[in-house]
N, C-alpha and C positions, 0 to 999 in steps of 0.2 A: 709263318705269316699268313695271314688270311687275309682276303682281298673282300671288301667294302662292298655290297651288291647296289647301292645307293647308287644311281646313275645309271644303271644296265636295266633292261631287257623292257624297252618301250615296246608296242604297240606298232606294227604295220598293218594296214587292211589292205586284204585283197580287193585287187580291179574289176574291172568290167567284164577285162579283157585278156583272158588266160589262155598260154600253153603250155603243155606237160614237156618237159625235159626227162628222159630215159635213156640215163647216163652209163653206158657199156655194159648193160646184162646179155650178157657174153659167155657164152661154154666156159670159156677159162676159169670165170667162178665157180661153175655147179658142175664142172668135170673131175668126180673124186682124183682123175688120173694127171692132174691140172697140179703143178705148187702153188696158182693161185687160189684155189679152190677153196668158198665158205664153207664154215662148218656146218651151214644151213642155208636152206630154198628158201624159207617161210617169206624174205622179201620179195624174191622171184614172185609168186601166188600171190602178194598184195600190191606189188608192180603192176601186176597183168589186170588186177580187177580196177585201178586207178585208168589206165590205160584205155580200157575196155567203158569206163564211165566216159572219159576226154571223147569218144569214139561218137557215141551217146548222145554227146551235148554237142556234137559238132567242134569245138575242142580241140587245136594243130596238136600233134604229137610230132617230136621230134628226138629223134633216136642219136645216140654218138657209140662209136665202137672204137677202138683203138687194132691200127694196125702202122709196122714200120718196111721203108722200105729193105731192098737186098742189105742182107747184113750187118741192118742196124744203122742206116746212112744215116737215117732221119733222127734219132733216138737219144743223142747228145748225150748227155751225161747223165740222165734219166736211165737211160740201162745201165750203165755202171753203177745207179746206184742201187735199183732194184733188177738183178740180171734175171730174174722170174717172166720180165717181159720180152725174152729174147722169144717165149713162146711163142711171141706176137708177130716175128718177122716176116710178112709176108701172109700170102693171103688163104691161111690153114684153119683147119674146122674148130681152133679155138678159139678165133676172131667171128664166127657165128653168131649172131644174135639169137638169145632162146626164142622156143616158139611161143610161150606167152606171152612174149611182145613183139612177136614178129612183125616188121613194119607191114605195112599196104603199098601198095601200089603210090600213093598218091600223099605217104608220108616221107621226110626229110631223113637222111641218114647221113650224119657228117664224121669223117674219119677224122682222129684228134692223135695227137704224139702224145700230149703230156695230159695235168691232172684235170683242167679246168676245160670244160666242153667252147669255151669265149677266146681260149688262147689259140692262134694261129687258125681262126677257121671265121665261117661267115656267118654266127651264130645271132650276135649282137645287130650289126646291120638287117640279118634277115627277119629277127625277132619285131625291130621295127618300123619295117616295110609293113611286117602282118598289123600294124597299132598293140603289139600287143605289151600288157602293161603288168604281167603278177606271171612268175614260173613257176609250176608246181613239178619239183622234183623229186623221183625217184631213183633208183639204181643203187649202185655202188661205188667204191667204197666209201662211209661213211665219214671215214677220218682222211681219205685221199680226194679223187674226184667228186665225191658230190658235196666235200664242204669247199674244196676250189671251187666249182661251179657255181655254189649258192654265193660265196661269196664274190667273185664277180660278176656274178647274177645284181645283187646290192649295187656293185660299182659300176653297172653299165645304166642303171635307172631302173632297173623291173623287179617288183614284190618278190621275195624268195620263201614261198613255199614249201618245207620239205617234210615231207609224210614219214614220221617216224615206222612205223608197221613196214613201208614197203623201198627200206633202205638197209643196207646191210656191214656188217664188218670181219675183220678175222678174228673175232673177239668181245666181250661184251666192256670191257675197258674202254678199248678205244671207240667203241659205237656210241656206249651211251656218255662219255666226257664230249664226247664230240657235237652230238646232240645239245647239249648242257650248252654248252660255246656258241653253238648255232645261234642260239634262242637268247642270249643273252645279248649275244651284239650284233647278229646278222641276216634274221631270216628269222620267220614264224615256223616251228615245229609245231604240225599238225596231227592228228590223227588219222587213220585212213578214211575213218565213216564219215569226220567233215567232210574229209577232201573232197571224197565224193561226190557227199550232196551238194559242195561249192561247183563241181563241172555240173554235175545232172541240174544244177539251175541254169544252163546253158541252152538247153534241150529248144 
C-alpha cells in the first residue's frame, strides 16, 4: 500500500528569531568504547560549524545532555527499554558534551531523561522569554531525540529547523526515513550551508 503525498510537506519559513538546539552530542555517541556509539563524526563537525555560525550571528545556542539519577531512579521505563543508557547513570565522562560544541560560559545546558529536549525541562517556556520563534536543530539521534525534539519543537509554536548534514543515526535507514518524515509533516530539513547563512544573516 502506498500512501498518497497529496497533502504533505507544506512550506514553513523561518523567523526572525532563531535558536540553535544541540541535542546530546555527547561522548557516548563518538566513544567507539560506548554501545551507543555512531558509526560516524561527520555530524559531530557540521554540528560544530552550525554551532560556531549561531555564535557568529549572535544566535542563543542551547545545549541538552542526558544524564539519570543513582541507579536509574529517574529513567522509568526508558531504560528498560534501551538498557544502553544505564551508561548515563550518573555524572561519567560519557555524559560529556564534545568539544566541538562545547558550550560557553554564557550558553544554556538542560539535563533531559527521555527523547524530546521539551519534555520535563524549561526548554519551551525558556525559548519564549528569549521571543524566540524558528529552532535550528542539530545532534542526535535522528530517529530518537532530535525527531522528538523537532517535533515538539512544531507543538510548542517554533519553526523546526533540522540541518540534515549535522544530524546523526546508527544507521542510514533509520536517518534518512527519518529525515523523509521530518520534512513531510513536521519541520523543514535543511542543508548545512543554508542553515548557515540563515544565522550569519543575524550577524
Amino acid at each position: 500500500m502506498t500512501v498518497p503525498e497529496e497533502g504533505f510537506g507544506g512550506a514553513l519559513a523561518p523567523g526572525a528569531n532563531p535558536a540553535v538546539l544541540a541535542i546530546d552530542l555527547m561522548r557516548a555517541y563518538f566513544d567507539p568504547a560506548s554501545p551507543l556509539c555512531l558509526p560516524s563524526a561527520d555530524c559531530l563537525h557540521a554540528a560544530g560549524r552550525v554551532v560556531a555560525a549561531a555564535r557568529a550571528g549572535g544566535v542563543p545556542v542551547v545545549h541538552t545532555r542526558v544524564e539519570y539519577g543513582p541507579g536509574g531512579v529517574d529513567g522509568g521505563i526508558f531504560l528498560r527499554k534501551v538498557p544502553a543508557l544505564r551508561q548515563l547513570i550518573g555524572a561519567g565522562p560519557l555524559g560529556e558534551l564534545m568539544p566541538e560544541v562545547a558550550p560557553r560560559p554564557d550558553e544554556l545546558v538542560l539535563v533531559k531523561q527521555y527523547a524530546s529536549a521539551f519534555f520535563g525541562t524549561t526548554l519551551a517556556s525558556t525559548l519564549q522569554a528569549w521571543g524566540v520563534d524558528t529552532v535550528v536543530v542539530v545532534g542526535v539521534s535522528t530517529s530518537g531525540c532530535v525527531r522528538a525534539t523537532a517535533v515538539d519543537a512544531l507543538q510548542h509554536g517554533f519553526v523546526p529547523l533540522v540541518v540534515r548534514e549535522a544530524v546523526g543515526d546508527r544507521g542510514p535507514g533509520p536517518h534518512e526515513a527519518n529525515l523523509f518524515d521530518l520534512q513531510a509533516k513536521y519541520a523543514e530539513v535543511v542543508g548545512e550551508q543554508a542553515a548557515v547563512a540563515y544565522l550569519e544573516e543575524h550577524r
